[in-house]
MIROVEX-791999 format. One record per atom (N, C-alpha, C): residue in one letter; x, y, z. Coordinates in steps of 0.1 Angstrom, whole numbers, plus 5000, padded with zeros to 4 digits. Example, Ala and Ser with C-alpha at 12.3 -4.5 7.8 and 13.67 -1.06 7.14 Angstrom:
a513249435078a512349555078a513249675078s512849785071s513749895071s512950005079
! end
This chain:
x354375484392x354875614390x353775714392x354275834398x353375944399x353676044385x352276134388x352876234375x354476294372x355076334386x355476424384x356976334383x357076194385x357776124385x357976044369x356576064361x356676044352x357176154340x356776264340x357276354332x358576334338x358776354346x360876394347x361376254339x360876144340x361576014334x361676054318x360476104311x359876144299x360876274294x360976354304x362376464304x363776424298x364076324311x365176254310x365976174292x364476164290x364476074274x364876184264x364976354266x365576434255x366876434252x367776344263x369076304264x369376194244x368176114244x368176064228x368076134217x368276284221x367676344209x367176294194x366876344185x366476364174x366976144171x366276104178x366775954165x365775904158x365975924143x364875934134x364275774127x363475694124x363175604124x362175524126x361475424124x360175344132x360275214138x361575214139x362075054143x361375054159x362075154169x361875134182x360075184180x359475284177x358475294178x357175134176x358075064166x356875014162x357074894170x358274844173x358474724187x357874784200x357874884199x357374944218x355674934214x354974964203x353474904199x352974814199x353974744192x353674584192x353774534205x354574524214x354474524230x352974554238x352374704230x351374714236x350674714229x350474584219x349274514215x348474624203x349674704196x349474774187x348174854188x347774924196x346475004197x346475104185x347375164180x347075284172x346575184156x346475074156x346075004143x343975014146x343575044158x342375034163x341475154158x342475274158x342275384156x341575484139x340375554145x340275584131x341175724132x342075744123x343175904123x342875964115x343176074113x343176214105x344576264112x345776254097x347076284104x347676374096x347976464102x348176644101x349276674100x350676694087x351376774087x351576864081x352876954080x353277064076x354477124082x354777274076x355677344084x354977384093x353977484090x353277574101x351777554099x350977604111x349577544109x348777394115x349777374118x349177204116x348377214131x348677294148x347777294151x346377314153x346677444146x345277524140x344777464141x344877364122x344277294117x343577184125x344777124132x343576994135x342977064148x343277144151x342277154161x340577194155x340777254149x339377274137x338577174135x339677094131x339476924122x338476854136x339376874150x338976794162x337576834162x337577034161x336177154164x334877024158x335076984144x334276984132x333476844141x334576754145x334276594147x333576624161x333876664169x333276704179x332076774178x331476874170x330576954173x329476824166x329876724157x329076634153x328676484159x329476544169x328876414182x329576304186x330976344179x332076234176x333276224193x333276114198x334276124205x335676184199x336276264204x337476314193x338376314202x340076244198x340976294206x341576344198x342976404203x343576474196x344876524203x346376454195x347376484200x348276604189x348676674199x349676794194x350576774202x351976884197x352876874206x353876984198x354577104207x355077114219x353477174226x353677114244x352677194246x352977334250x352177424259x352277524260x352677554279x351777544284x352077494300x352377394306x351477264302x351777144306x351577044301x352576904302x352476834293x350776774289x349776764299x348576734293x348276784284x348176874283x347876924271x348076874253x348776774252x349176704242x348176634239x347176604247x346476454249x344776504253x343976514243x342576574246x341976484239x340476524251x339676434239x338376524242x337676544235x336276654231x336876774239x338176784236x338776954243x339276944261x339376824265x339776824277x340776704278x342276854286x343476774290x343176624292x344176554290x344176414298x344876494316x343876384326x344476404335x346076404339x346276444352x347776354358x347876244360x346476184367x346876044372x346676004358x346076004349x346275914338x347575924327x348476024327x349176044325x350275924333x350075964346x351175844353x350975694352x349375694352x348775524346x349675474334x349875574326x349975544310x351375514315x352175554318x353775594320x353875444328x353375394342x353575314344x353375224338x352975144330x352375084320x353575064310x353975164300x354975214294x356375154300x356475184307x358175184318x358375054315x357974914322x358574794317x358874784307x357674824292x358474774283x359474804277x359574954280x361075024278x361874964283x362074914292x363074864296x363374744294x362274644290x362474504281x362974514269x362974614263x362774634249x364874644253x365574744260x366574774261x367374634267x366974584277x367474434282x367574344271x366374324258x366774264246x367674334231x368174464236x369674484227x368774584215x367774634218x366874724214x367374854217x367474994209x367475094214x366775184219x366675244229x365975294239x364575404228x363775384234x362875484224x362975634231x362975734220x362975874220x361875924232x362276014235x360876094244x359976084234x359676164224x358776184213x358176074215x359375944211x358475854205x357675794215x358075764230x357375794242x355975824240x355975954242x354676034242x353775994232x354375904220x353075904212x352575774211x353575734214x352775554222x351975564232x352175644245x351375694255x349975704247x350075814236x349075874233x347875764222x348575674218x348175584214x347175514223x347975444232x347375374239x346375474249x346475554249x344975644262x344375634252x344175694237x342775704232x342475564224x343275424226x342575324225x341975314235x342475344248x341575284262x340275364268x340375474262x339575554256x338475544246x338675474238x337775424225x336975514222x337975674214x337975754208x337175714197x335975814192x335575764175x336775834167x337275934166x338375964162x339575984168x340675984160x341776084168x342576174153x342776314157x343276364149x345276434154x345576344144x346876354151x348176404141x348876514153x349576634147x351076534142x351976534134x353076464130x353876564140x354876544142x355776574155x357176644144x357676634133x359176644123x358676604116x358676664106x358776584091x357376544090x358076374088x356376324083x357376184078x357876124068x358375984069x358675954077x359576064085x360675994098x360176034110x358776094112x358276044121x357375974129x357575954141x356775854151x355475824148x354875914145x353475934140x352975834131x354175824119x353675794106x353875644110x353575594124x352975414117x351775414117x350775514117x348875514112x349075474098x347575424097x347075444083x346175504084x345875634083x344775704079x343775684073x342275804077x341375814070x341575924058x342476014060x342676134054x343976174056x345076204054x346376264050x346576454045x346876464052x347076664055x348276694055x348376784047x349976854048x349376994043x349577054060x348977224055x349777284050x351477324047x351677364036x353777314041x354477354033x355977314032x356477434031x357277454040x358277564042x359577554049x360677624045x361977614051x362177594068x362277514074x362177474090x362977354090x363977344104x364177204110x365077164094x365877244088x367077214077x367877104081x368277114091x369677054095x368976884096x367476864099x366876724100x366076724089x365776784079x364576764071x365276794053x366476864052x366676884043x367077064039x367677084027x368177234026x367377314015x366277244011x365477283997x364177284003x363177343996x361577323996x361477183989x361977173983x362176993976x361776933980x363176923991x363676813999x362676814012x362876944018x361076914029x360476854026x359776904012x358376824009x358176704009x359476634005x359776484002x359276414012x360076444024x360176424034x358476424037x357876524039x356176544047x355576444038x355976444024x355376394014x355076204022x356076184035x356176054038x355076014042x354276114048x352576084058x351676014042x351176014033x351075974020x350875854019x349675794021x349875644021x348775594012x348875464005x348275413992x346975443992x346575513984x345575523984x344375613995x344875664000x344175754013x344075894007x342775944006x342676114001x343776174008x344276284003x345276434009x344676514005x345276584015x344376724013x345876824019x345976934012x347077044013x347077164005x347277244014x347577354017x348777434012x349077384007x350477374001x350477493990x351177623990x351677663979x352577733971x353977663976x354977643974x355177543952x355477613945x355277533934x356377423937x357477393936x357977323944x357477183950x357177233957x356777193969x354977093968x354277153960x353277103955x353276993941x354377013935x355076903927x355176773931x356076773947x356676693952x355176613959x354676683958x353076613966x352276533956x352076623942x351376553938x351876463928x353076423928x353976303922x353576233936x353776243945x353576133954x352376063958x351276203954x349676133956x349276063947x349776093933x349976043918x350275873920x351675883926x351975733927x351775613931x350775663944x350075623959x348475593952x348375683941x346975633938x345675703945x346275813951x346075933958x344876043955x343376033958x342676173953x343576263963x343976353955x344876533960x343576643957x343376693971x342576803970x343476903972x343177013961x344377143971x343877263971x344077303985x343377433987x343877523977x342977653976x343477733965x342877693949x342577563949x342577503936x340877453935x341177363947x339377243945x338977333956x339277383965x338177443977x338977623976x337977703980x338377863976x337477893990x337778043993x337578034003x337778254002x336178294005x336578434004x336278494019x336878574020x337078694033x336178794036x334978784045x334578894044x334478984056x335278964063x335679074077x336978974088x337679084091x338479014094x339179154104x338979094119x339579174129x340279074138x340879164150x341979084164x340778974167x339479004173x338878894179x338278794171x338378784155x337978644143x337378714133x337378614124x337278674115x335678584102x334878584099x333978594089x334178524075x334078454070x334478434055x333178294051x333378284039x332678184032x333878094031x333077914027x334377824017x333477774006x333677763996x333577693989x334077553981x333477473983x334177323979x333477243970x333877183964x332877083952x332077023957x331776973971x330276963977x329277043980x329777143988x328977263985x329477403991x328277493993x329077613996x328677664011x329677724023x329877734033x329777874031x328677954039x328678034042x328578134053x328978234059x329178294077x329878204083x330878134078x331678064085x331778184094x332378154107x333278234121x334178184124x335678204127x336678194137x337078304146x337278264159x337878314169x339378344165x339678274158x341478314156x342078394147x343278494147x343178544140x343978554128x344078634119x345078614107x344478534096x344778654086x344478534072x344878364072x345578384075x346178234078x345178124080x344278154094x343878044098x342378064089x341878144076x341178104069x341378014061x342778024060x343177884048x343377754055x343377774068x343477674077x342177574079x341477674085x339677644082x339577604070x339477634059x339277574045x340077464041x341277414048x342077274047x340977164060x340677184070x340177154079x338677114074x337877204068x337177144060x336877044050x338077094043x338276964036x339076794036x339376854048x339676674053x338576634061x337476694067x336676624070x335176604060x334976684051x334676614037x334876514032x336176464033x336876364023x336576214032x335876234047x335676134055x334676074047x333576164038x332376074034x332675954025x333975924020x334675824017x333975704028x334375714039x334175604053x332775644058x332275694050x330275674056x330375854067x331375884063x330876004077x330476124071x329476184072x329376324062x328976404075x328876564073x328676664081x328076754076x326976784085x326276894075x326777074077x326277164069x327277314072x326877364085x325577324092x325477374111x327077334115x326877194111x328277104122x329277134124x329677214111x330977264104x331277374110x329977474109x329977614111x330177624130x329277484134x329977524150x331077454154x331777394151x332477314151x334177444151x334077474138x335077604138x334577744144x333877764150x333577844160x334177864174x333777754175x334577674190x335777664192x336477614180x338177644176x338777764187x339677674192x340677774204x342577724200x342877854202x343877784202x345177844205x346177844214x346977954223x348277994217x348378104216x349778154214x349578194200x348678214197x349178224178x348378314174x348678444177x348178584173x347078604185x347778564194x346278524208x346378694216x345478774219x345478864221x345278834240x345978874251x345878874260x345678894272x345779034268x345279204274x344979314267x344179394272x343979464260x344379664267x344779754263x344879884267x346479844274x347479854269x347379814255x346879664252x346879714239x346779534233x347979454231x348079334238x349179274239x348979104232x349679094225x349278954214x350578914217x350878764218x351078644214x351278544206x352178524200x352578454190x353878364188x353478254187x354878154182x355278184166x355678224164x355978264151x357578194147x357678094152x359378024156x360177994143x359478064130x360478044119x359978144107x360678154096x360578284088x359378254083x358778114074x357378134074x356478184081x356778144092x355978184108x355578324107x357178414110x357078534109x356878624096x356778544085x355978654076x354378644078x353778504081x352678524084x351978614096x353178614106x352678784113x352878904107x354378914104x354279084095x352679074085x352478974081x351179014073x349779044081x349578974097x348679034106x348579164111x349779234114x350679334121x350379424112x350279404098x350079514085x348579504080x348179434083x346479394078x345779394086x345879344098x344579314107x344479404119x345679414127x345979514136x346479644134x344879744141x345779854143x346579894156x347080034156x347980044169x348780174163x349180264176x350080354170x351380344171x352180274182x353480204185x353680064185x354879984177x354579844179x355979824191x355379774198x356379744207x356979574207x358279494203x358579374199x359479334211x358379214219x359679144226x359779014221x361378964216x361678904208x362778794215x362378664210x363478524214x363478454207x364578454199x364878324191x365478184193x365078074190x366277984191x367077994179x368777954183x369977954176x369977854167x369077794160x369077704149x367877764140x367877874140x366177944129x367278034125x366378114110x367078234102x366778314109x367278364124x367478464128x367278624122x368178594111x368678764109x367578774098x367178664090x366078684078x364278754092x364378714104x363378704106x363078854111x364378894117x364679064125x364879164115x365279094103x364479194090x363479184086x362779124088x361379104083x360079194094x360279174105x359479244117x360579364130x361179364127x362079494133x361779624128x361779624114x361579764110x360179784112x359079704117x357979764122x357779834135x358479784142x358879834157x359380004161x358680004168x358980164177x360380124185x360380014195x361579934200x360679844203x362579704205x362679614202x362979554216x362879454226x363279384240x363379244233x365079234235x365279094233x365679014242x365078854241x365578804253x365578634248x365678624258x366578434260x365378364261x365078264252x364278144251x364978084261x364277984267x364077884282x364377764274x365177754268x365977624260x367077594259x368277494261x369677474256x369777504240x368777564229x369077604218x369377734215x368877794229x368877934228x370278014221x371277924221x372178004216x372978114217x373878174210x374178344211x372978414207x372078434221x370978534219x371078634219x372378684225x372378864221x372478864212x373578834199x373478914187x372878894183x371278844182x370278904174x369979074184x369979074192x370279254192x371179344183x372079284179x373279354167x372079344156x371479264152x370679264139x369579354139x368779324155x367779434152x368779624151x369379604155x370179734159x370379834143x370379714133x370679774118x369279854116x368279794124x366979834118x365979974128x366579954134x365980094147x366880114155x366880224167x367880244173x367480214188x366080214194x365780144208x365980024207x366479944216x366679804211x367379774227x366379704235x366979654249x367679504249x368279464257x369079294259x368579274270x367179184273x367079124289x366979014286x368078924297x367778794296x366678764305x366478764315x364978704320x363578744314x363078644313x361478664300x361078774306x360478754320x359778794331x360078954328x361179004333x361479144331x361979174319x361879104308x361779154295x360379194288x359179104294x357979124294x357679264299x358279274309x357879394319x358679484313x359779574308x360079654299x359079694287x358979574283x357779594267x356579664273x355579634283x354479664289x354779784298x356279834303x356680044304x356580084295x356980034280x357080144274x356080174265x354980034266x353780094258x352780194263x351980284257x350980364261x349680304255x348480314258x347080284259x346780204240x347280294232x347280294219x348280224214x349080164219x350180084213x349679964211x350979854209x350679704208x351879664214x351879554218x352979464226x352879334216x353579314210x353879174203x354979104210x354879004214x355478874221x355778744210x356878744203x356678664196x358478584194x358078474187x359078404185x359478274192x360678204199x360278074202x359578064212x358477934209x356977904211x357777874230x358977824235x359077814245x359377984253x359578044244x359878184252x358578264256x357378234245x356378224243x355178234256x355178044253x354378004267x354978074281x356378084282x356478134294x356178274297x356178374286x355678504290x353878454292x353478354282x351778354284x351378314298x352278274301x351978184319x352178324329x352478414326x352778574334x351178594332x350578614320x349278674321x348278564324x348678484321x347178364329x347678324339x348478384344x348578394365x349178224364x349878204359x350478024361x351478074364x352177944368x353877934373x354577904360
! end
């Protein structure tokens, strides 16, 4: 198989949607000689944050000399991008290596009365096996849904992360903060440090009954590690951490929003909790390590006069942690919002929350069959301002937002992370 023969097959596989479980995953491993049992992990969930995070996590292991890979997912342009190791894509041809490789057993597995494995679950066997063949010293790896019921969760980790629990993905995960957490609560395995982010009361209940049970040291930000602010603009922001080992100070990130301080300070402390397994890091490591931290779409500024930012903000948590960038970090004299939602998020909680910030509003159609009835979220913003455009093509909805700002304004692009990348592929000249 070639690349491009391989992604369309891997395409093909969203036909299985959502089938939750580890039956097929862990027969398609076993097949391939179980590589992810080889592996040392650091496994990352949550509602929101979790790339940040492990990309930090990857920053820290890397600037300390560590082979590091690291799987995320959805990507942003291209599927490599899921699959890094010291910060660089996996190729194509190794992508179609892997895929050829893959393909028979799929289909032995289905010739023996097996159910076909998910794309997802796909990709992360893939991913398994390149950073065994790879002989990664780490891999830091993002949970895909949830966290019991997903693909992910046949590791045993070095460390267990749940950056924090928020209402997302209801209709598969549950209708409470409860019931999410339960659910993330599944990454949790005997005895392995956690570390989270978490603070939701709720929701941090549900964790630390489970770290409790598991036999679990629970570090929680906010509580064992603190973390203060001391400058904070569009291009990063400055702060100290403090942790029961010791004290971090001039930390730097490139990224922006309060947010990804508490992200940085979770990120820290899962790779702390490595000194468990002989690995410690001194504050240079740490401090270049989250420096280097990149990470696309998420408050990513990408032209400037005006200034035009970037954000997946794909659910109400999402989007209060922008209204709080938008009101705190960024100035500007007009906000200009081009907006796409997918048809399975709180919509109308989200166009009240960031509409009444807006001078006007350009709404348009996410590049997905979830996209839904995307006009009437224009009836919603409509309650809240009176400019308010309907373009379905991203392309010339992009291009309205960018007429009607002047020098002093802002252009916010936000909402699903697929409507997203495709306006970010206009400014980094991609297809």
């Amino acid at each position: 198989m070639n690349f491009d023969e391989s992604i369309e097959f891997l395409r093909n596989l969203t036909k299985f949607g959502f089938n939750f479980g580890l039956n097929r995953i862990e027969e398609l491993l076993r097949r391939l000689g179980n590589p992810h049992r080889e592996l040392r992990v650091i496994h990352v969930g949550g509602t929101n944050g979790k790339g940040s995070t492990a990309t930090m996590i990857a920053g820290i292991l890397q600037a300390a000399g560590y082979r590091t890979g690291m799987f995320t997912s959805p990507h942003i342009h291209s599927y490599c991008e899921r699959y890094k190791i010291d910060g660089m894509d996996i190729s194509r041809d190794r992508i179609a290596e892997m895929m050829t490789v893959l393909r028979p057993h799929l289909e032995e597995m289905v010739a023996e009365g097996f159910e076909h494995p998910t794309e997802f679950e796909v990709s992360t066997a893939l991913g398994f096996l390149y950073f065994y063949r790879e002989n990664v010293d780490f891999l830091v790896l993002e949970v895909g849904l949830g966290g019991a019921i997903d693909s992910t969760n046949v590791v045993i980790p070095l460390v267990s992360v749940i950056t924090n629990v928020a209402m997302d993905h209801m209709d598969y995960l549950g209708n409470s903060v409860r019931e999410i957490a339960g659910v993330k609560s599944g990454i949790i395995k005997q005895g392995i440090p956690v570390v989270t982010a978490a603070d939701d009361p709720d929701a941090l209940e549900v964790i630390r009954k489970a770290a409790g049970e598991k036999g679990c040291i629970l570090v929680q930000i906010g509580r064992d590690v603190t973390w203060q602010l001391k400058n904070s603009t569009p291009e990063g922001q400055e702060f100290d951490i403090h942790t029961p080992e010791r004290v971090y100070k001039n930390l730097f990130i490139s990224l922006a929003g309060h947010h990804q301080v508490i992200n940085a300070a979770t990120a820290v402390a899962a790779v702390e909790q490595l000194a468990g397994n002989g690995y410690v890091f001194d504050a240079e490591t740490v401090a270049r390590g989250l420096a280097g931290a990149r990470w696309p779409a998420r408050l990513e500024t990408v032209r400037e006069n005006p200034r035009v930012v970037l954000d997946g903000a794909h659910n109400l948590h999402g989007s209060a942690t922008l209204k709080k960038a938008l009101t705190e970090v960024f100035s500007y004299r007009n906000l200009i919002l081009v907006f796409g939602m997918l048809g399975d998020k709180e919509r109308e909680k989200v166009v009240a929350m960031l509409a009444p910030l807006a001078k006007a509003v350009v709404v348009t159609k996410p590049n997905s069959p979830r996209a839904g009835d995307w006009e009437k979220i224009a009836d919603e913003v409509r309650k809240y301002i009176d400019e308010v455009y309907l373009i379905e093509d991203i392309r010339l909805a992009v291009q309205k937002g960018m007429e009607m700002a002047e020098t002093e304004d802002l252009v916010c692009i936000t909402g699903s992370l697929y409507m997203v990348a495709e306006a970010r592929a206009l400014f980094a000249g991609q297809p």
